[in-house]
C-alpha positions in Angstrom: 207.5 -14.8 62.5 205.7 -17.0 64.7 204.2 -14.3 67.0 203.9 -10.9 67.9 206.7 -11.9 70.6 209.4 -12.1 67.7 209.4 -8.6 67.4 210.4 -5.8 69.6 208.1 -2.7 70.3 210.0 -0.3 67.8 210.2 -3.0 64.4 206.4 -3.5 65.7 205.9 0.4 65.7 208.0 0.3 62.1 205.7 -2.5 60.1 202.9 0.3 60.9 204.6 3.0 59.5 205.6 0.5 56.7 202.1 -1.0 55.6 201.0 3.3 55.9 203.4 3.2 53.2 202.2 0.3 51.1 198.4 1.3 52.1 198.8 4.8 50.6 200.8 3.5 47.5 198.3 1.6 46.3 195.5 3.8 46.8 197.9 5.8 44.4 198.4 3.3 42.1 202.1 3.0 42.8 202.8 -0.6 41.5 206.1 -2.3 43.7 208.8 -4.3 42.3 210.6 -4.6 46.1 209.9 -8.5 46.0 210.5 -9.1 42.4 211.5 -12.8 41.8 210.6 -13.6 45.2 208.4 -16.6 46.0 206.3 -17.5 49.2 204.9 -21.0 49.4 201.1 -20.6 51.0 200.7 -24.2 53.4 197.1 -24.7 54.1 196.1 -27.2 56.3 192.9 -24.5 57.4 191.1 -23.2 54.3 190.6 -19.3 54.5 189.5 -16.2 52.7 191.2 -13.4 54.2 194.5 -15.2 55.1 195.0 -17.3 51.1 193.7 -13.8 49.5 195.8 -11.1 51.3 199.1 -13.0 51.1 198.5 -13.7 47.4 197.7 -10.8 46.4 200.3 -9.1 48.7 202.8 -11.0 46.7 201.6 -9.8 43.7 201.6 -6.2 44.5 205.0 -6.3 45.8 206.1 -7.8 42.2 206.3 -11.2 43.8 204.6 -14.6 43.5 202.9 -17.2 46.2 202.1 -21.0 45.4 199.2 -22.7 47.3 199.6 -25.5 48.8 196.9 -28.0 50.2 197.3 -30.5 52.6 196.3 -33.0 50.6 199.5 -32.4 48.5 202.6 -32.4 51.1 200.7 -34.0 54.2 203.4 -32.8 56.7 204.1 -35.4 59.4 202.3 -38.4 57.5 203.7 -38.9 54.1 207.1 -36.8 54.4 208.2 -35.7 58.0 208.3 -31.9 58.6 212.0 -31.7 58.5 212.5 -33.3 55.3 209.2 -30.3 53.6 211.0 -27.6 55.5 214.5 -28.7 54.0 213.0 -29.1 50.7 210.8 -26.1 50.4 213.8 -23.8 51.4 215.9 -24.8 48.3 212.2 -23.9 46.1 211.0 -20.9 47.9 211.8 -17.7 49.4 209.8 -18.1 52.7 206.9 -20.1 53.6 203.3 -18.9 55.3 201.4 -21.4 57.1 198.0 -21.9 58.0 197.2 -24.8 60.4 196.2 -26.4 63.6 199.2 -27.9 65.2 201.6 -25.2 66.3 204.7 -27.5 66.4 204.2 -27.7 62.5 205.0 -24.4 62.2 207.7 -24.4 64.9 208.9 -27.4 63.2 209.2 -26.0 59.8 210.6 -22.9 61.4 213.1 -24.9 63.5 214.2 -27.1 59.8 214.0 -24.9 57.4 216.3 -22.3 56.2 213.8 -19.8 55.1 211.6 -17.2 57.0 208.1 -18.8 58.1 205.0 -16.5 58.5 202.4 -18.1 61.3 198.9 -17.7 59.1 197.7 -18.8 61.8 198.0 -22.1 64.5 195.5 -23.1 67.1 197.4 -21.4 69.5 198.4 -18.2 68.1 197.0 -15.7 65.4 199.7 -13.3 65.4 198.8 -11.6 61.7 195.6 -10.6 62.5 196.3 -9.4 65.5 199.2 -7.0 64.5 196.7 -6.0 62.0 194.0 -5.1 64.7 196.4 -3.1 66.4 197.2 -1.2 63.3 193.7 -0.6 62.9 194.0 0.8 66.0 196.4 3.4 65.6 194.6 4.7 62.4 191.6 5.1 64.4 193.5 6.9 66.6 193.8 4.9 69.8 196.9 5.1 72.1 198.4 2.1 72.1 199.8 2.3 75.9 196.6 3.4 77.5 193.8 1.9 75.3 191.3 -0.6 77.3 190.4 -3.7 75.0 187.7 -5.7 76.2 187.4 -9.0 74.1 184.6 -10.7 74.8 184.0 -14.2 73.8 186.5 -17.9 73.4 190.2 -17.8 75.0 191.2 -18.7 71.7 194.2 -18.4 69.4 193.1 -14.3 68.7 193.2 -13.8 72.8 196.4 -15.3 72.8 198.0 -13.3 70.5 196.3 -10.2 72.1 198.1 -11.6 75.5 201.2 -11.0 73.7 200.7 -8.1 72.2 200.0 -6.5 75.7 203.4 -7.3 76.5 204.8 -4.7 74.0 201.9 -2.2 74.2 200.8 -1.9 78.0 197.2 -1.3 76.7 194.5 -2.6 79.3 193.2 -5.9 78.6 189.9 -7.6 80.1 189.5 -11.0 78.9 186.1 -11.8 79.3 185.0 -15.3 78.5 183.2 -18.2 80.6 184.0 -20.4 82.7 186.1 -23.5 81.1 186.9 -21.6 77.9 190.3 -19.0 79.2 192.8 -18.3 77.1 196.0 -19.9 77.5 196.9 -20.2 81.1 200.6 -20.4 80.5 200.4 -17.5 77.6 198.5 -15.5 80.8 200.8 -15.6 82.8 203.7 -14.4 81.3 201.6 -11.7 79.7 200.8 -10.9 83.1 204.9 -10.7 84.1 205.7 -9.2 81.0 203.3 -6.3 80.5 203.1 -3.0 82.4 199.8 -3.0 81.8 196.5 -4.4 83.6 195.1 -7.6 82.7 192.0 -9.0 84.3 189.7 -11.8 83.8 185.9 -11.0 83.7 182.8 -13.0 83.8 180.4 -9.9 82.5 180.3 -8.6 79.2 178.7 -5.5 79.9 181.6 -5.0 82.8 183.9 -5.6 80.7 183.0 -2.8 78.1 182.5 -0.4 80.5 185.0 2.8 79.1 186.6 0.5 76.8 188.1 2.0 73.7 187.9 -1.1 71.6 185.5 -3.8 72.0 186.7 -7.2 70.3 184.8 -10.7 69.5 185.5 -13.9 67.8 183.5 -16.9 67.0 182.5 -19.2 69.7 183.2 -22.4 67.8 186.6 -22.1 65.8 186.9 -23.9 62.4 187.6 -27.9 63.6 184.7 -27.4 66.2 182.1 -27.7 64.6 181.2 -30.4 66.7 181.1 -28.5 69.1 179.2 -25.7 68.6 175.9 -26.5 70.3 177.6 -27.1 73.2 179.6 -23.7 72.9 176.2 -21.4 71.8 174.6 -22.4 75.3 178.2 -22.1 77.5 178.5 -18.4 75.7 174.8 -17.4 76.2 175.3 -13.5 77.9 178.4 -13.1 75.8 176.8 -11.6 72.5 178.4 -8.6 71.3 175.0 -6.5 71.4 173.7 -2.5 71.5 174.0 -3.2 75.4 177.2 -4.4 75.6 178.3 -1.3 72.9 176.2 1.3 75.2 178.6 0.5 78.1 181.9 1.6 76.3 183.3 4.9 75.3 181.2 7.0 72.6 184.4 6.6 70.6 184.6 2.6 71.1 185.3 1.1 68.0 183.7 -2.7 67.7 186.7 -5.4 65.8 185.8 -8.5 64.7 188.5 -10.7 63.2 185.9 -12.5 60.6 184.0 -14.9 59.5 181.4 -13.4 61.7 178.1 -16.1 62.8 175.9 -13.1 62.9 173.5 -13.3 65.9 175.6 -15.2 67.7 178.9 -13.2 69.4 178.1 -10.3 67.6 174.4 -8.7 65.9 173.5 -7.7 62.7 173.3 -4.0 64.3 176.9 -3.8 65.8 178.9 -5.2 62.8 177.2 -2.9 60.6 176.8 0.0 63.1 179.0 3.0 63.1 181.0 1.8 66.0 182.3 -1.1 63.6 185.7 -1.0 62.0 185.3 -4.9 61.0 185.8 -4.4 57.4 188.9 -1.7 57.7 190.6 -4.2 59.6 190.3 -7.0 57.2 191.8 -5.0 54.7 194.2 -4.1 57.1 195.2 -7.6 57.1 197.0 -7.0 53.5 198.5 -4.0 53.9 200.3 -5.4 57.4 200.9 -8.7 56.2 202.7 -6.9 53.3 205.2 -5.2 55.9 205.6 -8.2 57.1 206.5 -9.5 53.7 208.9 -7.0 53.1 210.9 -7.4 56.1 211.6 -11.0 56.0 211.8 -11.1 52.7 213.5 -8.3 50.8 
């Protein structure tokens, strides 16, 4: 699973009903032995809380187990090529998530293993979290076909995955972001083939909220920019997530924010902890998807 685009609309529409399941087990208590003797190898080239955590402890609750694995320790493409890990992991493992920067490492792995592998995330796509916004979503009750997002902030890896999720759900989606910093052009355009719904480019934050149902931001500088950041805070200035921006979206507009959050920079102190924000339901979220997921490649 290395994006959304691996799955159809209905196995999409059945990981939700799926992590319901799981969410409302464990609120019960139920304990899960569905992936007992099961083993996912966790490949981190990016450290992370919400992605090492929620796969861990997914595992775990599903009667599995997950092994972390640094960098450091396998150096894919340096020490051993990414054939010869993929080859070896499979005979070790039952499947193998993957948290990195270089997308062909997880294409690679994919391509050479013989075992299902998760995209924790690549530079190019964040496929998890995104499936786990749109589940948000649909607990909060928004329509999935005729929802307006408005995501407001870097073309990154988290607007490229919402590009592809648009073409399963033909929700509206106004990318708005500055000049120089678009999402994938090539990712764009096929969203813009694919979906049946609208998807427009905007230069205005405030026009881009206006009616939306779900108002979404990311940091400006993603982690392995740091050096870069200065440069990004004055290229983004105008593109805060602020009680203006909010004001211009539907009284029911619920604010996202895929974390770590640089508080007064894309988003305030006041909308991430206002009672538009659903930024803490959706990292949980992350779990109880990401366990779907689990289940389905690996059970």
């Amino acid at each position: 699973m290395l994006s959304i685009k691996d799955w159809a609309r209905n196995e999409i529409q059945e990981l939700f009903i799926l992590a319901a399941k799981k969410k409302r087990e464990m609120k019960e208590g139920q304990l899960s032995t569905d992936l007992a003797g099961k083993v996912l190898a966790l490949v981190f080239h990016k450290p992370s809380l919400r992605t090492r955590v929620s796969f861990e402890v997914g595992m775990h609750q599903l009667g599995g187990s997950a092994i972390y694995i640094t960098d450091k320790e396998i150096a894919i493409g340096q020490r051993e090529s990414v054939a010869d890990v993929a080859r070896v992991l499979s005979r070790y493992v039952d499947g193998i998530m993957i948290r990195t920067f270089d997308h062909s490492l997880a294409l690679g792995l994919a391509r050479e293993g013989t075992v299902p592998v998760i995209n924790g995330l690549t530079d190019l796509l964040h496929p998890c979290q995104v499936l786990a916004d749109l589940f948000t979503a649909v607990e909060k009750g928004k329509d999935l076909d005729s929802m307006c997002v408005a995501f407001v902030g870097d073309g990154n890896n988290v607007c490229n995955s919402w590009l592809n999720a648009s073409t399963r759900f033909p929700f509206t989606l106004r990318i708005c972001v500055p000049q120089g910093h678009e999402p994938s052009s090539e990712l764009m355009e096929a969203a813009k083939r694919e979906s049946r719904g609208s998807i427009v480019l905007l230069r205005d934050p405030v026009e881009a909220a206006r009616e939306a149902d779900i108002l979404y931001t990311d940091v400006w500088a993603s982690m392995g920019q740091e050096e870069d950041a200065e440069t990004k805070k004055r290229a983004f200035s105008g593109f805060t997530v602020d009680s203006r921006v909010v004001e211009a979206a539907r009284p029911d507009c619920i604010v996202m924010h895929c974390l770590p959050a640089h508080r007064g920079e894309e988003i305030t102190d006041e909308v991430i902890e206002g009672p538009r924000s659903v930024v803490f339901d959706e990292a949980e979220n992350r779990l109880h998807l990401q366990k779907a997921i689990l289940l389905r490649l690996l059970s």
